[in-house]
N, C-alpha and C positions, 0 to 999 in steps of 0.2 A: 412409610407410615400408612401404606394404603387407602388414599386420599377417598377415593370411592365408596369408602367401609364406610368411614368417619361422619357421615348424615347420618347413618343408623344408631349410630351410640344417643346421639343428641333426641332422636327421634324414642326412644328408650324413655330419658328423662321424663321429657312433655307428658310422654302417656302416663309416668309415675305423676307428676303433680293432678293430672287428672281426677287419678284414683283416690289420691291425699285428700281431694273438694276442694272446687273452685266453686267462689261465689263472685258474683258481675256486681259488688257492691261498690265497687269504685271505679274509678276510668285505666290504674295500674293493675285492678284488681286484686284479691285478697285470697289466701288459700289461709281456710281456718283461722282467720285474722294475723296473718301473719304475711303483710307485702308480697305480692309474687315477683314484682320486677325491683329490683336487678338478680335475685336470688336465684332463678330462673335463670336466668344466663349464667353466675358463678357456675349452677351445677352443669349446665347445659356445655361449659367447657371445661369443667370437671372430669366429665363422663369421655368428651373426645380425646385430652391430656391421654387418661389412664388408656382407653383405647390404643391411642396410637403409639404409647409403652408399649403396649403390649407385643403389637407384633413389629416392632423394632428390635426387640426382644426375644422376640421367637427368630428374627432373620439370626441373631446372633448366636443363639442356640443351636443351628441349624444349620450352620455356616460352613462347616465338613460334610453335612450331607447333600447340600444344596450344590456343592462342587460337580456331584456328580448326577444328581438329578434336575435341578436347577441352576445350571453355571449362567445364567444370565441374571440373576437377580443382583442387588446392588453390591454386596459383600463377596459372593464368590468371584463375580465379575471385574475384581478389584478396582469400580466405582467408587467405591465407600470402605476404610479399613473396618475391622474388629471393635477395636479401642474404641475410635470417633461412634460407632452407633452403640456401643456400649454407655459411653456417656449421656447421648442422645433419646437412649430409650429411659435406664432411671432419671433423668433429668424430668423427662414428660411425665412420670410416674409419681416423684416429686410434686411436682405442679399439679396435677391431678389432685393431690390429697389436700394441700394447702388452699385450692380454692373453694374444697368442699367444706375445711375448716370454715371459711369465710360466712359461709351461709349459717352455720349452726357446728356442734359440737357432736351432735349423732350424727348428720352428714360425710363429716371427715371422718370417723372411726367407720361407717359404714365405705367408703372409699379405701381407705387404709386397709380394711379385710379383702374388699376387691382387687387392692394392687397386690395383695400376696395371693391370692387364687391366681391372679392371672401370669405370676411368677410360679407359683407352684404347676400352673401347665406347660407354659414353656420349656422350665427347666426339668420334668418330671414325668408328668402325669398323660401325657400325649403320647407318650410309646405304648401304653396298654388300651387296647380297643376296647374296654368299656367305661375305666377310668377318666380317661382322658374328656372322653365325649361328654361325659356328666360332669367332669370339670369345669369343661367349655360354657355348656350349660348355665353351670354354676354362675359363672362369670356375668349372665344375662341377666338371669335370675335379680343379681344384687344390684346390674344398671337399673332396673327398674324400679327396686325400693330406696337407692339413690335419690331419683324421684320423688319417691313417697317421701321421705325425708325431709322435706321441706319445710313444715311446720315444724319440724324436730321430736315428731314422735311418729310413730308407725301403726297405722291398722290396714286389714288386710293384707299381709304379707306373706300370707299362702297363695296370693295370686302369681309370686313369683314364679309359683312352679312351672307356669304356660312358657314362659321363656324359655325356661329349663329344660323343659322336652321338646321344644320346638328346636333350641340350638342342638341339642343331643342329636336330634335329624339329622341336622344339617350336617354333624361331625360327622355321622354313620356314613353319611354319603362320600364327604371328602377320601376316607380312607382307600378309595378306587381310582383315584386324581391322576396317579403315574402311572398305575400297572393294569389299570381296568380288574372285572373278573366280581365286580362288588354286587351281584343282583341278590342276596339275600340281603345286605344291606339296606338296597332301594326297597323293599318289599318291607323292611320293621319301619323303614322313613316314612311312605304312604301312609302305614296307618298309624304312626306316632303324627302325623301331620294333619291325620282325621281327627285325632283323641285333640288335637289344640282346637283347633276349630270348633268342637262339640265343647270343648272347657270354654273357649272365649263367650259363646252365645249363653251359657249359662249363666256367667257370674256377672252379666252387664244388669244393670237393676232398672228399676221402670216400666217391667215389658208391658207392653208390645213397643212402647214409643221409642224406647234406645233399640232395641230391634231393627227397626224401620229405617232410623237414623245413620246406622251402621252397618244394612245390607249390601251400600253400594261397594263397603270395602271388604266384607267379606267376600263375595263376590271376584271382587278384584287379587285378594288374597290367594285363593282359592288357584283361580288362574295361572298367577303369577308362581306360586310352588309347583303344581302338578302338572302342566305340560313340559316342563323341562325333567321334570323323575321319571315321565312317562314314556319321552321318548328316549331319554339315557337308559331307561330298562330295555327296552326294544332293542337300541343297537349300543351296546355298553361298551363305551369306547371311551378313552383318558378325555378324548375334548368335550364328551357329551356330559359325562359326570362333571368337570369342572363349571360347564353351562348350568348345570341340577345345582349346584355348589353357590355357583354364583347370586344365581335366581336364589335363591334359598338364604343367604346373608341380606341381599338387597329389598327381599320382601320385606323382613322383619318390620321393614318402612310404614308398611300395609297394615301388620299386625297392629302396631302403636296406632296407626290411625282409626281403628275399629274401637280400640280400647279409649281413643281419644272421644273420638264422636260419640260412642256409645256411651260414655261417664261424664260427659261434659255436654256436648253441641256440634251439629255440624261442622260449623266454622270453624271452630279447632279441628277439628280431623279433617279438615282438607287443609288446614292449614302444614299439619302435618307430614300429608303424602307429599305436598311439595318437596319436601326432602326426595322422596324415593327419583322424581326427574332429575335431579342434581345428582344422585349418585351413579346413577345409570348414564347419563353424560361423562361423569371422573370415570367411569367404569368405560369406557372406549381407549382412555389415556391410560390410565391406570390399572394393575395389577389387583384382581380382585381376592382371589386367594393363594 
């Protein structure tokens, strides 16, 4: 289920209710007048359910190929059969949709198109090098209006698209994970990873004040993507891009927290990156891509 991944998903969420408007008019507080707590949390395990379908799902997709490139993972490794994470992953994917029901009825249908994107990648779309990546993408894209979804209607929903090209990166990258050799790849990621960064500073509102609020994690974002592209460009090697790859999923933590801070306050957006220390801890145990 790639336990390490799984703060990113939830950290997705958060920044979506952000963007929905939170008002401090209550002690559980109120998005659009509509309860944030406990709804916040259905989606907030919504979003990790579908997740961690996901690439349970992709182990099982992948599970002939992994024999030979990855024989250590749980299925090739005869850890875990076929059948059992077959069950395992629609089961989570299941549950995913049903807790997003729980919250509201755009929630769940916006859930229910995410569990088929993210079935249409595994099973599909991931063998074509530009498909696949904008798949992925896709997949980001809709945890975030997930989020928005909250109140049970949606504005702003072209911000999805920063996901969208931000996870496209990251796919561009992985595609050099076993065999190296990927440096025009690293070179459209760099500046698909400038083009978020310039989209994310634009559409935060308030300026200068969200600006200001949310340069510590720009900053920190920044960081955290480009020295590991930078030096996998340098010496382009399977362990260095899977480092670029990695950095690159666990940032995303960074991202929501810029989007956090900058639409709402501080306090949320550190609230936030706490996620990113927790997955960079599972990420020592754990199998990040």
């Amino acid at each position: 289920m790639r336990p390490a991944n799984l703060p990113t998903a939830a950290a997705d969420v958060l920044a979506g209710i952000t963007i929905a408007g939170i008002s401090m008019d209550s002690f559980f507080m109120t998005v659009r007048e509509v309860p944030l707590f406990p709804n916040d949390f259905f989606l907030c395990f919504s979003s990790v359910a579908l997740y961690a379908g996901g690439v349970v799902l992709n182990d099982v997709f992948d599970h002939k190929t992994d024999k030979i490139e990855r024989p250590e993972r749980p299925i090739p490794s005869g850890l875990v059969s076929v059948r059992s994470a077959s069950f395992l992953g629609v089961l989570l994917l299941i549950a995913g949709i049903g807790l997003a029901f729980v919250v509201n009825n755009l929630s769940g249908f916006i859930a229910f198109v995410l569990a088929m994107a993210i079935l249409l990648y595994d099973a599909f779309t991931k063998k074509f090098s530009f498909v696949g990546p904008l798949n992925m993408g896709v997949c980001r894209g809709l945890n975030l209006v997930l989020g928005m979804s909250i109140a049970g209607y949606i504005d702003h929903y072209i911000y999805a698209l920063i996901p969208v090209v931000y996870i496209f990166a990251v796919t561009l990258i992985s595609r050099g994970e076993v065999h190296a050799g990927n440096k025009k790849q690293l070179l459209w990621a760099g500046i698909l990873y400038a083009i978020v960064v310039f989209a994310v500073l634009t559409i935060l509102p308030d300026k200068p004040e969200s600006l200001l609020r949310a340069m510590p994690f720009v900053l920190l974002f920044i960081l955290l993507i480009y020295r590991p592209l930078i030096r996998a460009y340098k010496r382009n090697k399977p362990e260095n891009i899977q480092k670029a790859v990695m950095a690159g999923v666990l940032a995303i933590v960074a991202l929501d927290a810029i989007l956090a801070s900058g639409f709402f306050n501080l306090w949320y957006g550190l609230l936030v990156i706490i996620l990113l220390p927790l997955s960079r801890i599972m990420a020592r145990v754990f199998a990040v891509t």
